[in-house]
C-alpha positions in Angstrom: -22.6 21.4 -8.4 -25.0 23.5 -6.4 -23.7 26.8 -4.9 -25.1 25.7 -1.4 -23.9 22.1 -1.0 -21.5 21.9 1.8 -19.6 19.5 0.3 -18.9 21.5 -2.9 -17.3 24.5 -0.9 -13.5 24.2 -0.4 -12.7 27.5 1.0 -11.3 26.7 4.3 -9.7 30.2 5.5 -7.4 30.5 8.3 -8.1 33.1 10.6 -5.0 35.2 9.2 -6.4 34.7 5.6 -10.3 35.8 7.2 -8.6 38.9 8.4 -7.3 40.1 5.4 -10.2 39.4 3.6 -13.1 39.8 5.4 -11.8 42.8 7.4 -8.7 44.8 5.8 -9.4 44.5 2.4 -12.9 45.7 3.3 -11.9 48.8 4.8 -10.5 52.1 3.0 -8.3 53.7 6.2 -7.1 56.6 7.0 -2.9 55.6 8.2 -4.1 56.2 11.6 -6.8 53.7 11.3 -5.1 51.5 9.4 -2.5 51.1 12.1 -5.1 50.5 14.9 -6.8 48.2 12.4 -3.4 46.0 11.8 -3.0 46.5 15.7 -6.1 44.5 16.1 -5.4 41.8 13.6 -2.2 41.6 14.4 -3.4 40.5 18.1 -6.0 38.2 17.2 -3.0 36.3 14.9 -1.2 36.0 18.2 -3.9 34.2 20.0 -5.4 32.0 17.6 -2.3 31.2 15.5 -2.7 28.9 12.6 -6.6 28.7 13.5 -9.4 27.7 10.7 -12.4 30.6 10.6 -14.3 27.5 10.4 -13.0 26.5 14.4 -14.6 29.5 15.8 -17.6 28.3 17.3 -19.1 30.1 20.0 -17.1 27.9 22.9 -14.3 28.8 21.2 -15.3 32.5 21.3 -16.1 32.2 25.1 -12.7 31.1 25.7 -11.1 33.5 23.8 -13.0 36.2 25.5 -12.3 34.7 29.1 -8.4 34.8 28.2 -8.7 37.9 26.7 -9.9 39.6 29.8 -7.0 38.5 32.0 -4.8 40.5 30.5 -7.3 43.3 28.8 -9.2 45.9 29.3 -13.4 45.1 28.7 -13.3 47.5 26.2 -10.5 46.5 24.2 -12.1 43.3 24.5 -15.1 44.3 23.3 -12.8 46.0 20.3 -11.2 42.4 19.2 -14.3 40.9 19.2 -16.3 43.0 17.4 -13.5 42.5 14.4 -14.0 38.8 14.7 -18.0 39.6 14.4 -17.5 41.6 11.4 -15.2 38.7 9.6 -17.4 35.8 10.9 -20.6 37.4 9.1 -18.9 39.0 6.2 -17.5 34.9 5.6 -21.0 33.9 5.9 -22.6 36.3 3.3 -19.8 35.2 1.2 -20.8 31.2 2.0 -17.4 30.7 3.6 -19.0 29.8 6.9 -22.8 27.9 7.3 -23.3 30.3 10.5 -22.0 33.2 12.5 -21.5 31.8 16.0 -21.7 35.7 17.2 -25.6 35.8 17.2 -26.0 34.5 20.6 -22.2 36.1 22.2 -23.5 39.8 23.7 -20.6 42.1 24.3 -19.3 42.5 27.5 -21.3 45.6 29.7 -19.1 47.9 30.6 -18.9 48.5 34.7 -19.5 51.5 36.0 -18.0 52.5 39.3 -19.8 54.1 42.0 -16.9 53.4 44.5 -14.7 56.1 44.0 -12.6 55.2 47.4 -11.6 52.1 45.7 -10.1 53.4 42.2 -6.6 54.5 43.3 -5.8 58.1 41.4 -2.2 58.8 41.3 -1.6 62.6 41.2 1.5 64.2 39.7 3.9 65.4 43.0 4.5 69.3 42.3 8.1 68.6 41.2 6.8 65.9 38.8 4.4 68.3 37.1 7.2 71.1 37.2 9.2 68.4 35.5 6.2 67.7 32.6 5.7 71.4 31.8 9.4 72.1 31.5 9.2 69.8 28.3 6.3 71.0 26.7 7.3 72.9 24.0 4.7 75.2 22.8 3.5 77.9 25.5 -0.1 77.7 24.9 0.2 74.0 25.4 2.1 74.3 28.5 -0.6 76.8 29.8 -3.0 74.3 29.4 -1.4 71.6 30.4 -0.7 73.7 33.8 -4.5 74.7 34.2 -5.7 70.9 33.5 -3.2 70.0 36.5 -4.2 72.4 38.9 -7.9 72.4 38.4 -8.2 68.6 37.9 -10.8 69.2 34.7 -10.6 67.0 31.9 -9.7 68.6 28.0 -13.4 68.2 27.0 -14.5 70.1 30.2 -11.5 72.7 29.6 -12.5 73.1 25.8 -16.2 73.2 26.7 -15.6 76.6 29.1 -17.1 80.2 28.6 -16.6 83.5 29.1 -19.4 83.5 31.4 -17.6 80.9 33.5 -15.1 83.2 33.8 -14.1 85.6 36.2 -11.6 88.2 37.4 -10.6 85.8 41.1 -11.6 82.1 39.6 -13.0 79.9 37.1 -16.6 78.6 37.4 -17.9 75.1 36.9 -21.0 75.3 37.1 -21.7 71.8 35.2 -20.1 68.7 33.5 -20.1 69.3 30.3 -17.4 68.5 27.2 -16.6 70.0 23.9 -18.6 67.1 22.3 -21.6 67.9 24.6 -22.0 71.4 24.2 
């Protein structure tokens, strides 16, 4: 038999069996992200139950990514189908699959809003933030819980402050910038 003749393979994986394969046994996790990891797969098995790898062609991709997005996020989209991009070409370097319908499937761009107005922000009523730092157990935590409420800064902005932003009647912020930012 020749190793490339179509008709010699027999491997004909479902997409549980890819999963495992192509994509968990690949990986050496950390728990944490092994449990978002099974998270993932554990999705994809619900929506393409019983499904061959082979089935996955790239309509079958657009439809999945169309139902995916009525009830999810773009990027968690993006997230599930950058797993099924990793299996799909890991089961074609190992001559599972002929091709990897994911050459010609670009993710989805993320949207950035410019209309603030429209995104409604829910803000915590005084009672209901008297309420969250009552449970907090840890003073230091509570203390910056309090601060991130009353300011309206994020944690990266908070963790990112100075001395110099400092001072005796307020706290400056003179830029955006995050922990991870510098």
């Amino acid at each position: 038999h020749f190793p490339n003749d179509k008709a010699a393979r027999r491997e004909d994986p479902t997409l549980a069996e890819a999963l495992q394969r192509f994509y968990l046994d690949m990986g050496h996790w950390r728990v944490s992200t092994e449990r978002i990891a099974l998270s993932k797969v554990k999705r994809l098995n619900e929506l393409l139950p019983a499904k061959r790898l082979r089935d996955l062609d790239e309509e079958a991709l657009h439809r999945l990514r169309k139902q995916l997005l009525l009830t999810t996020s773009r990027r968690h989209v993006n997230l599930l189908m950058s797993v099924l991009q990793q299996v799909m070409a890991r089961a074609v370097r190992a001559r599972v699959l002929d091709n990897n319908p994911f050459l010609y499937l670009e993710p989805l761009p993320k949207i950035l809003s410019t209309d603030h107005a429209a995104e409604a922000v829910e803000v915590f009523t005084l009672a209901e933030a008297e309420q969250l730092l009552a449970v907090i157990p840890y003073p230091a935590a509570a203390n910056l819980v309090e601060f991130l409420l009353w300011t309206g800064i994020r944690p990266g902005e908070a963790a990112a402050l100075k001395w110099e932003d400092v001072e005796p009647d307020r706290v400056e912020i003179r830029r955006t910038r995050t922990s991870q930012s510098g």
